[in-house]
N, C-alpha and C positions, 0 to 999 in steps of 0.2 A: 315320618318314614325315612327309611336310609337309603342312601343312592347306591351303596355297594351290594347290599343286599338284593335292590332291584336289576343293576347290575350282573350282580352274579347269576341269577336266573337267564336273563340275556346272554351270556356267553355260552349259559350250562344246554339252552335249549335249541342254540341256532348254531351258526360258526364259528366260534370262539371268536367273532370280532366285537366292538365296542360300538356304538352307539353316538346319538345324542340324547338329551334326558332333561323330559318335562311333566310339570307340574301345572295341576288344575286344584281352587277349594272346593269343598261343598259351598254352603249358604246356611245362615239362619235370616228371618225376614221375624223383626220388628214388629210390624205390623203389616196390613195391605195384603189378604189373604185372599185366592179368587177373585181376583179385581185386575189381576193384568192384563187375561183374555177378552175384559170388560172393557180396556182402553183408559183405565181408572190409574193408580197411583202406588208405589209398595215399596219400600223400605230396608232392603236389605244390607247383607255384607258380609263380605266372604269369611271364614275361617281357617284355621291352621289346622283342621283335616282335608283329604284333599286326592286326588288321585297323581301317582307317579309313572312315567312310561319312558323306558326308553324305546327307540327307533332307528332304523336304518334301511337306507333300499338297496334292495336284495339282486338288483339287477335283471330281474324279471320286466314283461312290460307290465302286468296286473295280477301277478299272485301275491296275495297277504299271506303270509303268515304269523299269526297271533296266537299270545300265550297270557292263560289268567292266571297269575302268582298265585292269589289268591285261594283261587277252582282248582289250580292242578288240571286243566283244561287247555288243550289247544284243539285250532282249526287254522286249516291253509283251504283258501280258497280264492275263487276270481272273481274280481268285484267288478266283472265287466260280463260277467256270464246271464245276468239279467232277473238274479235268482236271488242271491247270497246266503249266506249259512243260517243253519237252522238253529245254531245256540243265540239264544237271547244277547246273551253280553257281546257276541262277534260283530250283530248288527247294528252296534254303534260306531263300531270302527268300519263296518261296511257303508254306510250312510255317510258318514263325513265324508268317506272316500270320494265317493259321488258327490255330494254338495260341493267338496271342494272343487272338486274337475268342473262342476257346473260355473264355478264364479272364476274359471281361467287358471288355473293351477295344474299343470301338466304333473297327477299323479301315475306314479308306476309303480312297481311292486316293491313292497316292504317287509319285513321285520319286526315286530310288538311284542314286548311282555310290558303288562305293566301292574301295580299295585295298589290298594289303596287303603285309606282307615275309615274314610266317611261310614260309620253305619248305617247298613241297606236298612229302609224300608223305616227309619226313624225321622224322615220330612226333611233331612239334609242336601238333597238332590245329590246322590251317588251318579245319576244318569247324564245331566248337565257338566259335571266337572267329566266326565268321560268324555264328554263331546266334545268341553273347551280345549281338554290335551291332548287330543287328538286331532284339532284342527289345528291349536298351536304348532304342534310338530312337524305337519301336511305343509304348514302355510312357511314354518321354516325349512325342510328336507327338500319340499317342492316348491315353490313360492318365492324366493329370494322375500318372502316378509311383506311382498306387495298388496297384502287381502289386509283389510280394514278389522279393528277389533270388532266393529256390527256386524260386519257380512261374517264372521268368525259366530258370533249368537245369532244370528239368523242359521246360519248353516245347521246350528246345534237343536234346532227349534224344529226346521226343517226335516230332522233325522228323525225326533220323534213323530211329526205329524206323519211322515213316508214311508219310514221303515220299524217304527215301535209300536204305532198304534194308540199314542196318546196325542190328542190335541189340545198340547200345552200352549201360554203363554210365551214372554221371554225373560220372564222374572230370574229364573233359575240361573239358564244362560247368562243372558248378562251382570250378574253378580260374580259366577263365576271367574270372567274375562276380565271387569273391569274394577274388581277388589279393593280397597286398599289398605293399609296397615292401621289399624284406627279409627277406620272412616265407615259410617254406615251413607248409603248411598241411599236419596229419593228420586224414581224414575216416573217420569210423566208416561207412562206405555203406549200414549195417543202419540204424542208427539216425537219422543225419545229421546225427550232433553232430560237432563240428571244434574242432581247438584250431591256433594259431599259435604256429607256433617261429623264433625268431630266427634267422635263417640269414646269419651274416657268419664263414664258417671262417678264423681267421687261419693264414697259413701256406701256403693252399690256394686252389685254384682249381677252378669247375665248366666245362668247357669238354667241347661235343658235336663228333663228328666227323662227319658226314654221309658215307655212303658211295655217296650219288648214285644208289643202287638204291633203284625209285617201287615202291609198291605200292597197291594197289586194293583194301579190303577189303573191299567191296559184294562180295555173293556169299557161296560157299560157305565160303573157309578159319574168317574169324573166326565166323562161326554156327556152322559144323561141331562149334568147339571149346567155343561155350556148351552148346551140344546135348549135347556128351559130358560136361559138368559138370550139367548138370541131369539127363543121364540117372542118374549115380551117386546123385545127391539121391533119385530117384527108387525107386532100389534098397534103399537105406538108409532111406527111411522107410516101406516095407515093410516093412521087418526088424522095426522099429518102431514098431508103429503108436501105443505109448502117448505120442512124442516131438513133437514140432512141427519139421518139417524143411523149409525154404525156401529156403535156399542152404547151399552148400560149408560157410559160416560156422557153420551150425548142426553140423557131423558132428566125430567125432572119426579122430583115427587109427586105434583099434580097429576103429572104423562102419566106414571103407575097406576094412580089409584082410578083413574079412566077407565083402564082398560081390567081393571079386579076380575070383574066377573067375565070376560071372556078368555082370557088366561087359563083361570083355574086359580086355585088356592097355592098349588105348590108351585109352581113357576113364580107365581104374585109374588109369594115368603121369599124365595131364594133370592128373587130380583129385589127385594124392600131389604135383604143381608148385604147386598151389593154394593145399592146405594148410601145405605148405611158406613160401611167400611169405608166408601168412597173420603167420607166424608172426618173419620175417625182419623186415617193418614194425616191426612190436613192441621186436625187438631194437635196429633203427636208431634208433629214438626216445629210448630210456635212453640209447644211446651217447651221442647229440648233446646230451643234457643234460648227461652227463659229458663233455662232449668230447674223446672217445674216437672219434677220425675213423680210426685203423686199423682198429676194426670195423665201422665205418661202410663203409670199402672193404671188406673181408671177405665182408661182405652181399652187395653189389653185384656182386663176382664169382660166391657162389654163385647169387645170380638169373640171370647173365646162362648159367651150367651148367644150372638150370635151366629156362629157357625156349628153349635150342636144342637140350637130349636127352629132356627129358621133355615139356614144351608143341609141341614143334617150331615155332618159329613163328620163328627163328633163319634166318640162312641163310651163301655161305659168306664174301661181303663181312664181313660184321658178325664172325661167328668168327675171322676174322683178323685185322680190328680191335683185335679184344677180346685175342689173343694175342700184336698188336706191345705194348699198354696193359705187360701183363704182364710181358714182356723189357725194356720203358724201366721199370720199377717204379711205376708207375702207381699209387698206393693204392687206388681201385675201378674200373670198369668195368664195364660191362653193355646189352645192346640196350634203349631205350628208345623205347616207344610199343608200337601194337598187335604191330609185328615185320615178318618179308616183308621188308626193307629198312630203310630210316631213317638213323638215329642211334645211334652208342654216346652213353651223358653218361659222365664219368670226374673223377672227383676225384683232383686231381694236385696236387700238392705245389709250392710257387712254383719251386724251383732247378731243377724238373724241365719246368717248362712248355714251354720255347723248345723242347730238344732232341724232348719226345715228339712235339708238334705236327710239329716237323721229320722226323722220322722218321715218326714215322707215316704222312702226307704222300707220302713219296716210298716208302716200299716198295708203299703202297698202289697208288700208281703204276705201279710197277715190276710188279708182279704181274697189276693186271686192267687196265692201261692206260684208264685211269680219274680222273678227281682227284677227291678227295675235298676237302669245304666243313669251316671250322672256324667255329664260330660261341660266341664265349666266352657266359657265361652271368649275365644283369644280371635279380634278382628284382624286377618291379617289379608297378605298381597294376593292380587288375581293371578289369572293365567299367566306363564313364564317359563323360560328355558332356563335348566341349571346348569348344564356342562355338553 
């Protein structure tokens, strides 16, 4: 993205004054798919798509006024009026507003245009880097900087559970903020310790294929299926009352299969995907230290078996994806992000790159008349102020 071009929208839509000007990534996640909200473990690292915004305060006590480069949309509104704006994309910069004010950040009214290139609805978190740069900016315009980069991903977490309507993890968020060039990051989500691993696979290449089917998670599907994971937690520490049981992460396999049949079937599968994945992170990480990148794929296809028979949350774009991956010999594959659509990411091998992408490509085509987006995969820096 270019900063003059975001720029120039800022000067053209508000006072001809200037700004400051921040940037948030999306994410791709490795592996650890639905396992954050579970207190489990995931794998991500930011990218060099990304949202851009500049800001400035308008000298109002609490009218925003925001612009989507993007939409050709604006709203000015008061983020103190107890309501806030009825465009979707406004209530993200409504929501920080308030989180930020909540963790001591004396905000007042601003100025926002900003941009971005993550493509929506491909399992990049478009939503997360909105909230990261938007709280970056809050925490520097207003803030003198004193708000922590967690309370910065909590706030963004926050936004969604208060004012979106998704009860996400903080997978998204935090990869967003805490990024690095290179670096794929493993987050304990129970704990919220993190360690960085070097991620430069020689040989190999990360490239996502987008299969151009959007998905909507507001609503029922993605709740449905935290609902059916806390239900089992629920079951399980009944059984138990001497244990402390908070998520998925706390039960074992045994815990599960206890409780089968008062579950249900589909709670059971979802929660046996869970701890399955739980389990798969784990393995991905000693691989990569050994560099050991055909288990590394191994993983990756059994995630992507799991989360379209047992999570359901797979669909049949992505399944067929995942099975041209397969036929070109693709080392791993698997749906990444919430699901419903998106992205496979696939670790492919250099001699192999030109022909999968090509093929892939066109049977995709060929099949749901459709094209599918390649978008290769560059690890780069979190949250940050450019100018």
């Amino acid at each position: 993205m270019d900063i003059e071009f975001v720029r120039s929208r800022f000067i053209k839509h508000f006072d001809g004054q200037t700004g400051h000007v921040y940037a948030s990534p999306g994410r791709i996640n490795l592996i650890g798919e639905h396992t954050d909200y579970n207190g489990g473990f995931v794998f991500p690292g930011a990218v060099d798509k990304g949202i851009m915004a500049e800001m400035r305060p308008n000298g109002t006590e609490s009218t925003i006024r925001a612009y989507s480069i993007d939409l050709k949309d604006r709203v000015d509104f008061d983020f103190h009026d107890g309501v806030g704006p009825r465009a979707s994309w406004a209530r993200y910069i409504y929501g920080m507003a308030l989180e930020m004010e909540k963790l001591g950040v004396p905000v007042k009214g601003f100025n926002i245009a900003f941009a971005g290139d993550v493509p929506l609805g491909a399992g990049m978190s478009s939503s997360a880097a909105m909230e990261s740069c938007f709280g970056c900016g809050l925490n520097d315009l207003f803030g003198e900087n004193k708000v922590s980069k967690w309370d910065i991903v909590l706030a963004g977490q926050a936004t969604e559970h208060n004012y979106c309507g998704v009860n996400c993890g903080i997978m998204d968020q935090f990869a967003s903020v805490f990024g690095k060039a290179g670096k794929l990051m493993r987050l304990d989500c129970r704990s919220r310790e993190f360690e960085y691993f070097p991620f430069n696979p020689e040989g190999y290449k990360l490239v996502l294929i987008n299969s151009c089917v959007k998905h909507e998670l507001a609503g029922s599907p993605y709740n449905d299926r935290r609902n059916s994971c806390e239900n089992v937690v629920r079951h399980i520490a009944a059984k138990h009352p001497e244990g402390k049981f908070e998520t998925l992460r706390d039960c074992t396999w045994e815990q599960l299969e206890e409780v089968r049949a008062e579950v249900g079937e589909e709670d059971y599968t979802r929660a046996h995907f869970v701890l399955g994945e739980k389990d798969r992170v784990l393995a991905v990480c000693d691989a990569l230290v050994a560099g050991d990148y055909e288990t590394v794929g191994k993983k990756m296809y059994e995630t992507h078996y799991g989360l379209s028979k047992e999570y359901d949350v797979s669909c049949e774009e992505l399944d067929f994806l995942n099975d041209i991956a397969k036929e070109c010999g693709v080392t791993g594959s698997r749906i990444m992000g919430g699901g419903f659509g998106g992205c496979t990411i696939n670790l492919v091998k250099d001699e192999l790159y030109e022909s999968f992408v090509k093929t892939a490509c066109q049977k995709y085509f060929e099949k749901f008349n459709r094209a599918a987006k390649v978008y290769d995969v560059v690890i780069s820096d979190g949250s940050r102020k450019l100018c």
